[in-house]
FINURO-178689 format. One record per residue: residue in three letters; x, y, z of N, C-alpha, C, O in turn; residue number from 1. Coordinates in Angstrom, 2 decimals, decimal comma, always signed. Example, Ala and Ser with C-alpha at 12.3 -4.5 7.8 and 13.67 -1.06 7.14 Angstrom:
% residues 2
[node 'ALA' [+13,19 -5,69 +7,80] [+12,30 -4,50 +7,80] [+13,20 -3,30 +7,80] [+14,24 -3,32 +8,46] 1]
[node 'SER' [+12,85 -2,25 +7,08] [+13,67 -1,06 +7,14] [+12,90 +0,03 +7,87] [+13,41 +1,14 +8,04] 2]
% end
This chain:
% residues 114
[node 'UNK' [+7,82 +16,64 -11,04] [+7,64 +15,52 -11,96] [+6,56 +15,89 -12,96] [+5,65 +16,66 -12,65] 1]
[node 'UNK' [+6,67 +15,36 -14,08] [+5,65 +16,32 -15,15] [+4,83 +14,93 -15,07] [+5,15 +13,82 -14,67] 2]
[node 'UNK' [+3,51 +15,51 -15,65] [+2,44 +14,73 -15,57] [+2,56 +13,41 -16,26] [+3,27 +13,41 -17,26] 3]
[node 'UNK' [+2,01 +12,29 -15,92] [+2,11 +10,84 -16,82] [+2,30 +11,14 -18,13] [+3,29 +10,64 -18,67] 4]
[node 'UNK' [+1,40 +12,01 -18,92] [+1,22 +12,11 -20,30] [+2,11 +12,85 -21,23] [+2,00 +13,11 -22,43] 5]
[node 'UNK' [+2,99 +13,12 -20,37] [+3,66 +14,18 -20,96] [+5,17 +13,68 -21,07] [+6,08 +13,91 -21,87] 6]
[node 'UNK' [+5,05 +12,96 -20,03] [+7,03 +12,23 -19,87] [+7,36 +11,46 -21,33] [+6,67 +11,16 -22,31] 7]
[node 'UNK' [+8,76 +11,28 -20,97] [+8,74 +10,30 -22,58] [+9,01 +8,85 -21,62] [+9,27 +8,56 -20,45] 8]
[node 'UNK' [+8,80 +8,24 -22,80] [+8,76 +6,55 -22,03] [+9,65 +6,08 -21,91] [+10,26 +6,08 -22,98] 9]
[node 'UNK' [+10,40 +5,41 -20,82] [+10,99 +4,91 -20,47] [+11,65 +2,94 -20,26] [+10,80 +2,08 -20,07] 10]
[node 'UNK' [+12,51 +2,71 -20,32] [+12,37 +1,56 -20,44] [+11,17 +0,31 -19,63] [+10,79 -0,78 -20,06] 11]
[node 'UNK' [+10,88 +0,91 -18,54] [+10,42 +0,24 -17,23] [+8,74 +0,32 -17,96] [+7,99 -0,64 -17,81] 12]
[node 'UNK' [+8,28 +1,51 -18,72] [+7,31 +1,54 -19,45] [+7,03 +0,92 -21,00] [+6,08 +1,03 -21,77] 13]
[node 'UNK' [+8,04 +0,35 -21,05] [+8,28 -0,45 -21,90] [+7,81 -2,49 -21,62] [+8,65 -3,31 -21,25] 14]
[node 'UNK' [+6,71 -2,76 -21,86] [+6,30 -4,36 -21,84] [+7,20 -5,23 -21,94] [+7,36 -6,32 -21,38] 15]
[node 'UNK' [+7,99 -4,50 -22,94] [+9,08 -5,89 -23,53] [+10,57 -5,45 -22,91] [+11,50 -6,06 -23,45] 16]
[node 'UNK' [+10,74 -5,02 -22,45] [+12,19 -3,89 -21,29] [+12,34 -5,70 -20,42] [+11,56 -6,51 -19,92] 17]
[node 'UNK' [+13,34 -5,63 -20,58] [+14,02 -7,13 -19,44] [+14,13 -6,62 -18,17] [+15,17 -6,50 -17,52] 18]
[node 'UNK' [+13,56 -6,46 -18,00] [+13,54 -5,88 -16,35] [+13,99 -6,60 -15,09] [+14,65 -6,28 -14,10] 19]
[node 'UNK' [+13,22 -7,95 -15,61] [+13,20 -8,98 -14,01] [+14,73 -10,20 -14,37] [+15,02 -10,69 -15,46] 20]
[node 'UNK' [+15,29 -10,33 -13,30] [+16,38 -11,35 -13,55] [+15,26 -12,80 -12,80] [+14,57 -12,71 -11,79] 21]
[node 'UNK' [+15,38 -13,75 -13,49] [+15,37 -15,19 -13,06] [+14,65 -15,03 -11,74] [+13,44 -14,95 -11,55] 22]
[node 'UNK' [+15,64 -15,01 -10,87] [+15,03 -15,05 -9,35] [+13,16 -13,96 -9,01] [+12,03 -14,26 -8,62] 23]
[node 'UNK' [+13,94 -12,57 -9,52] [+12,86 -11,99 -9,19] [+11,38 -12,54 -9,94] [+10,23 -12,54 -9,49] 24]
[node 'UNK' [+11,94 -13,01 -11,29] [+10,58 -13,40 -12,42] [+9,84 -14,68 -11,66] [+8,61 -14,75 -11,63] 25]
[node 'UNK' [+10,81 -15,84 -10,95] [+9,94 -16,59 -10,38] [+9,45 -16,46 -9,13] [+8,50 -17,14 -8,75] 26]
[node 'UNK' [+10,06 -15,55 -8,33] [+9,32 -14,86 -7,07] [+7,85 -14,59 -7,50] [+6,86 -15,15 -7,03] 27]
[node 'UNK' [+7,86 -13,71 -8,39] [+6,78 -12,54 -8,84] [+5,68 -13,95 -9,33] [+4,48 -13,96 -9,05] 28]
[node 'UNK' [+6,24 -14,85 -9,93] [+5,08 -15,52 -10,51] [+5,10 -16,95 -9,31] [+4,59 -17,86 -9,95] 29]
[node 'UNK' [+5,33 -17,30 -8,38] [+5,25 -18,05 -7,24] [+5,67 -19,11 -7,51] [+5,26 -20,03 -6,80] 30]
[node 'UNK' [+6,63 -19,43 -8,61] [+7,60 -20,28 -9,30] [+9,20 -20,53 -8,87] [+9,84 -20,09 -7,91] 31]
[node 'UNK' [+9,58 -21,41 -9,96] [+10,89 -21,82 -9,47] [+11,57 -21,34 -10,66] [+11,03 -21,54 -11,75] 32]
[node 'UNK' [+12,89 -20,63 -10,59] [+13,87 -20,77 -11,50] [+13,60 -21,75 -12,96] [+13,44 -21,36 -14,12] 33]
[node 'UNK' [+13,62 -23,55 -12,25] [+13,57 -24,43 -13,41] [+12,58 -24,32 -14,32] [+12,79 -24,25 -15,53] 34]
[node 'UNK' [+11,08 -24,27 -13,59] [+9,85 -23,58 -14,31] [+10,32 -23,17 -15,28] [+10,64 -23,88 -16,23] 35]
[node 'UNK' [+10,46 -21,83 -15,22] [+11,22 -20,82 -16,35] [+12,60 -21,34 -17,09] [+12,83 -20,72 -18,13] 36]
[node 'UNK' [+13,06 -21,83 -16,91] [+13,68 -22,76 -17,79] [+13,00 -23,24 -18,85] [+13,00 -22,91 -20,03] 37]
[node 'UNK' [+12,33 -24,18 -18,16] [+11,48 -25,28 -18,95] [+10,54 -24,46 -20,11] [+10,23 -24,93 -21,21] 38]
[node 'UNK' [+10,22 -23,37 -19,70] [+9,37 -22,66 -20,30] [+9,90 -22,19 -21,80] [+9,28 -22,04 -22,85] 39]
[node 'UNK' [+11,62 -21,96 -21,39] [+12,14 -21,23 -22,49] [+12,95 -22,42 -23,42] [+13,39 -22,25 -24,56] 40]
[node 'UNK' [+13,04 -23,82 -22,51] [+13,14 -25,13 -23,21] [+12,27 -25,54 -24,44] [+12,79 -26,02 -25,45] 41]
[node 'UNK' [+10,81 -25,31 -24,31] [+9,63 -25,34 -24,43] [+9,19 -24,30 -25,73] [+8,22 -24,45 -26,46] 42]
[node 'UNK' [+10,12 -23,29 -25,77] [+9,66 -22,12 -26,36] [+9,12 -21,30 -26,56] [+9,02 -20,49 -27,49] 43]
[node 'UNK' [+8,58 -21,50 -25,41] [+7,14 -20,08 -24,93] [+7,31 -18,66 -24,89] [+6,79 -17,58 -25,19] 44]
[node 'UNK' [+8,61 -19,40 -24,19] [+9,54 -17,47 -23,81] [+10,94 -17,33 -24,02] [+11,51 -18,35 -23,63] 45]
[node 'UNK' [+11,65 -16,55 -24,45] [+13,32 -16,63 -24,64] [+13,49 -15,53 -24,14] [+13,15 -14,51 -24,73] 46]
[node 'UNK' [+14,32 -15,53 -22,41] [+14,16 -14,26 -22,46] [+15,76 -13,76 -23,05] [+16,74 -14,40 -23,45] 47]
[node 'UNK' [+15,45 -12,20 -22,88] [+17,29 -11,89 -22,96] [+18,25 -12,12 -22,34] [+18,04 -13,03 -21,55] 48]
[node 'UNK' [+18,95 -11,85 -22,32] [+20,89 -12,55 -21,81] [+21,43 -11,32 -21,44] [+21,51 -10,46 -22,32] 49]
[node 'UNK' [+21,95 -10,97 -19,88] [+22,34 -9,97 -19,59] [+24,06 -9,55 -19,99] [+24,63 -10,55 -20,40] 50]
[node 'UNK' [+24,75 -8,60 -19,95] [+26,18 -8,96 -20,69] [+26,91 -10,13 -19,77] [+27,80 -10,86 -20,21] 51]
[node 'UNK' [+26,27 -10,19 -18,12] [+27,00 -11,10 -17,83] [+26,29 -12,48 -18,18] [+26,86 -13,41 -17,61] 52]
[node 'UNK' [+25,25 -12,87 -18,92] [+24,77 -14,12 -19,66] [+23,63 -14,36 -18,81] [+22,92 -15,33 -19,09] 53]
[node 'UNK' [+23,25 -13,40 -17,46] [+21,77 -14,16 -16,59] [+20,79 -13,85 -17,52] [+20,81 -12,86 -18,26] 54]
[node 'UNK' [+19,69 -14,96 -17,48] [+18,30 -14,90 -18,09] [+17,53 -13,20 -17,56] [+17,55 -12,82 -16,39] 55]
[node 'UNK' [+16,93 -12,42 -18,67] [+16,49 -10,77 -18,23] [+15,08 -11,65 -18,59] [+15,11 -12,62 -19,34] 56]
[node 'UNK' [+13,68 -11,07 -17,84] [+12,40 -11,32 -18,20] [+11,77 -10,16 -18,60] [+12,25 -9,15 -18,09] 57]
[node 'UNK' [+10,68 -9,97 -19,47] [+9,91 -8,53 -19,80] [+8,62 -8,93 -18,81] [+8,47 -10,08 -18,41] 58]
[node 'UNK' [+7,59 -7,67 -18,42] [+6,69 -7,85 -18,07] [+5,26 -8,84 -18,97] [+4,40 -9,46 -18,35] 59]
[node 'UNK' [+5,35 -8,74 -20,53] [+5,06 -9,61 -21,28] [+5,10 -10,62 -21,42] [+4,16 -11,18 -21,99] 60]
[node 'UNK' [+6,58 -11,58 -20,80] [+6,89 -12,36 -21,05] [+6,65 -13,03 -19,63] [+6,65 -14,26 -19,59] 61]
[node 'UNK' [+6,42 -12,27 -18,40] [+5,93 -12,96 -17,24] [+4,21 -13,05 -17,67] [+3,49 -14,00 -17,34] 62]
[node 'UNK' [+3,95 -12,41 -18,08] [+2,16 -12,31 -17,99] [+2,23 -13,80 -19,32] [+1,47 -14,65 -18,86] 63]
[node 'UNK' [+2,56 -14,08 -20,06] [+2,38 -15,49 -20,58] [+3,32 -16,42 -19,99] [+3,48 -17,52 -20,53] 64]
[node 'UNK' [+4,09 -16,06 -18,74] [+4,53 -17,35 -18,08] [+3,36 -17,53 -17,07] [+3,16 -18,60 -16,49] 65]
[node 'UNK' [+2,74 -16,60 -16,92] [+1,20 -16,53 -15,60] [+0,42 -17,70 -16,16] [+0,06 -18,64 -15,45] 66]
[node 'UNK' [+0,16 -17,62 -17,50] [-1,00 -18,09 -17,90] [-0,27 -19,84 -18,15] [-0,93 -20,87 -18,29] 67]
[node 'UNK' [+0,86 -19,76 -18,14] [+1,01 -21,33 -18,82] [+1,09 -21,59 -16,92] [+0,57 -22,66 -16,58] 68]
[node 'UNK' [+1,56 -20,91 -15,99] [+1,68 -21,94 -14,99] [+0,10 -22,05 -14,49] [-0,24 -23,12 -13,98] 69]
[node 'UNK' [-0,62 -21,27 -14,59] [-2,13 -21,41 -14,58] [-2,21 -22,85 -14,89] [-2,37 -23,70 -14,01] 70]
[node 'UNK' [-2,05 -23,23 -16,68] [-2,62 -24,21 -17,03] [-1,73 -25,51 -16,35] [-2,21 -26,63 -16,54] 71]
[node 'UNK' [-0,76 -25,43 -15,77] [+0,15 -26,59 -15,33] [-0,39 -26,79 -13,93] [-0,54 -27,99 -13,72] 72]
[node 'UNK' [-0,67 -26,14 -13,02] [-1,21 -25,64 -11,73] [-3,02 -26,85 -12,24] [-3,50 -27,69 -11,47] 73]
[node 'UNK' [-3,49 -26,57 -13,41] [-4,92 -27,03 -13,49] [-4,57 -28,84 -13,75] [-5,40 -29,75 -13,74] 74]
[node 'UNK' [-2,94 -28,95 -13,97] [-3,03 -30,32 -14,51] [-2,68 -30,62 -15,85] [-2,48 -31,71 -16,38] 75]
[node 'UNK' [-2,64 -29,13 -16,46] [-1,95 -29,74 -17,63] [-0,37 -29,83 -18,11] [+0,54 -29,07 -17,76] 76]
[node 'UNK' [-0,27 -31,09 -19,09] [+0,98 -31,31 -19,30] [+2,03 -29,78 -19,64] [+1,63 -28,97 -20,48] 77]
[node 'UNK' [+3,50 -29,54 -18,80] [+4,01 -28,12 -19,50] [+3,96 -28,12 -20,88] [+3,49 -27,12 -21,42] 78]
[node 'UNK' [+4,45 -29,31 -21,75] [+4,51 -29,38 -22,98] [+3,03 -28,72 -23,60] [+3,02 -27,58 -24,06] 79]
[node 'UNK' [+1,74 -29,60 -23,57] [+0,47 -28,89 -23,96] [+0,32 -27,28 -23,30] [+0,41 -26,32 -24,07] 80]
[node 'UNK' [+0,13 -27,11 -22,14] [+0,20 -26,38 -21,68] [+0,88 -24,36 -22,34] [+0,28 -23,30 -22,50] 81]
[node 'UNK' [+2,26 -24,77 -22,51] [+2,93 -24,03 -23,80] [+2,21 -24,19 -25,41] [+2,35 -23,19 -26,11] 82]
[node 'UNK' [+1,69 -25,01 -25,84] [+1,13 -24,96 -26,83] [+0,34 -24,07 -26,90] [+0,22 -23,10 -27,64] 83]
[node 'UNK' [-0,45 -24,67 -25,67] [-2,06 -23,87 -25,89] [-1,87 -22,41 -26,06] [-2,26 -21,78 -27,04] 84]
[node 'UNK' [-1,08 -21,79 -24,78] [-0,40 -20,36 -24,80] [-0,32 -19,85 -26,01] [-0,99 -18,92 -26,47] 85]
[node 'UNK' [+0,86 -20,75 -26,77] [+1,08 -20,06 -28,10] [+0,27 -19,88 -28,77] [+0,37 -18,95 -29,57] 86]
[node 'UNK' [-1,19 -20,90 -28,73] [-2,09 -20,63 -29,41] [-3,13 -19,63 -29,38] [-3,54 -19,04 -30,38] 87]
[node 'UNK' [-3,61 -19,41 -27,95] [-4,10 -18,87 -27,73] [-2,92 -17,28 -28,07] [-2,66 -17,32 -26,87] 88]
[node 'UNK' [-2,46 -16,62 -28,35] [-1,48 -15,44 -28,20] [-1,49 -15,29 -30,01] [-1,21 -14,27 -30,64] 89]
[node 'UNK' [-1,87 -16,56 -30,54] [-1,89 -16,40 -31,88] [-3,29 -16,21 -32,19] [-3,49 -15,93 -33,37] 90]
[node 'UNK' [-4,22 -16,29 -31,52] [-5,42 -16,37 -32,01] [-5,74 -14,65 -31,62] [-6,09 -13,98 -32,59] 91]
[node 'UNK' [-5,64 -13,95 -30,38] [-5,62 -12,85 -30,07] [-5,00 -12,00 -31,25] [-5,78 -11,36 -31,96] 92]
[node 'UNK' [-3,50 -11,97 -31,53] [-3,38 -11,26 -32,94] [-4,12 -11,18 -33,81] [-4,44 -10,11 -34,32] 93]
[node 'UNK' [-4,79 -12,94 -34,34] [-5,68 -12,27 -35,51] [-6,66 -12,04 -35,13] [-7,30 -11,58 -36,07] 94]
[node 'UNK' [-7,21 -12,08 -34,29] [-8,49 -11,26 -33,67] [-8,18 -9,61 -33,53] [-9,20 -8,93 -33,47] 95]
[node 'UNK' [-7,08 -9,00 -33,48] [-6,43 -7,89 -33,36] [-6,77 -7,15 -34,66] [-7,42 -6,12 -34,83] 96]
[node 'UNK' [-5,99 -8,18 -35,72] [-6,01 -8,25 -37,03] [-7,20 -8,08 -37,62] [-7,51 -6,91 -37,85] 97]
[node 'UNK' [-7,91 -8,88 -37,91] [-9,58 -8,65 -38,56] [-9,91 -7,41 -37,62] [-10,21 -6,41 -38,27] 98]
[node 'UNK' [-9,92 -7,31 -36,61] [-10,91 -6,09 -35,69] [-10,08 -4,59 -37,00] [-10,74 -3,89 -37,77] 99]
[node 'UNK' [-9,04 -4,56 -36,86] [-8,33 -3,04 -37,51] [-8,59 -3,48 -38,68] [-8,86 -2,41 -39,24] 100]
[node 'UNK' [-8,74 -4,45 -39,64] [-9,30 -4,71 -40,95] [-10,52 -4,41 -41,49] [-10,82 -4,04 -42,62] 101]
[node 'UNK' [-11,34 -4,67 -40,25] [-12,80 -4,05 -40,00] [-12,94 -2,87 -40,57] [-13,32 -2,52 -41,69] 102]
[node 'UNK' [-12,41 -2,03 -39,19] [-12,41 -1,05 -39,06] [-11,96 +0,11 -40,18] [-12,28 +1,29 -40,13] 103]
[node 'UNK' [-10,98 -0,66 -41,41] [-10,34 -0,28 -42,04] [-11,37 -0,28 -43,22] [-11,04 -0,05 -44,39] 104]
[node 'UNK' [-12,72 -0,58 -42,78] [-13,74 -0,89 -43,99] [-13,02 -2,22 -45,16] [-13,50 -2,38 -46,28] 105]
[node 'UNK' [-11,67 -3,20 -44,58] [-11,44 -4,44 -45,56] [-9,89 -3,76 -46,76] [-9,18 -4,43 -47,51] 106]
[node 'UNK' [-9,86 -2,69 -46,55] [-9,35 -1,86 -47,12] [-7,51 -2,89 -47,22] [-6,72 -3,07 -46,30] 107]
[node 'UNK' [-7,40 -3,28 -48,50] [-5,79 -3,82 -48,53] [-4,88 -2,78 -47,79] [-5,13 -1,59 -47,93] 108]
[node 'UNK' [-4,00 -3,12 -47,14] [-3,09 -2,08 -46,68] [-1,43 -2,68 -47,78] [-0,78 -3,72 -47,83] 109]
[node 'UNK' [-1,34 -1,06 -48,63] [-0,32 -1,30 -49,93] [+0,80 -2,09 -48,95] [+0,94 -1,81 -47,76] 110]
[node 'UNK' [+1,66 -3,25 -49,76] [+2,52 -3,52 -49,30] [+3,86 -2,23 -50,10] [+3,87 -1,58 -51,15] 111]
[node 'UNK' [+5,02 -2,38 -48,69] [+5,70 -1,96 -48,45] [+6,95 -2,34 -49,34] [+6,59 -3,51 -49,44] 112]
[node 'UNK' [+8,25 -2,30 -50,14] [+9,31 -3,07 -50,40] [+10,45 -2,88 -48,96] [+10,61 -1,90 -48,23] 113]
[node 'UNK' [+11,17 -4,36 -48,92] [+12,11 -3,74 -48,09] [+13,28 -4,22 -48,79] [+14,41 -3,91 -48,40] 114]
% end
């Protein structure tokens, strides 16, 4: 087996790779099926559609179903609860954002045509 650094990546190394079906995603997160429903009712998460139509989950997309059942688990409403997520996941980008803008000494980055 060649060393970690050297392999090429694979789907399973891939965050956003649908890996988990339904059952396993709410095993893994100590949930129910409907949970995850509700979640993708909600719009937090959509996951993919396998060719035979079951819900696929990414490891991404369980790690922000972690955090909203966190906040439902503390009492908060799923509806708020999903908000906050989104918010918080939006606030991290632009925190992402300004940090490489920084770094970029502020520097416009040319736009692109597509």
């Amino acid at each position: 087996m060649p060393p970690a650094g050297s392999r090429p990546l694979g789907p399973l190394d891939d965050d956003d790779y649908p890996a988990y079906t339904m059952g396993r995603a709410a095993e893994m997160l100590g949930t129910t099926p409907a949970f995850l429903r509700a979640l993708g009712e909600h719009r937090l998460i959509t996951p993919l559609r396998s060719d035979g139509g079951h819900r696929r989950y990414s490891r991404y997309q369980l790690r922000i179903a972690a955090r909203a059942r966190e906040l439902v688990d503390q009492g908060t409403a799923i509806e708020a609860a999903c908000r906050i997520v989104i918010l918080e996941d939006q606030l991290e980008e632009a925190q992402r954002i300004n940090e490489r803008l920084r770094v970029e000494g502020g520097k416009p980055q040319p736009k692109t045509s597509t």
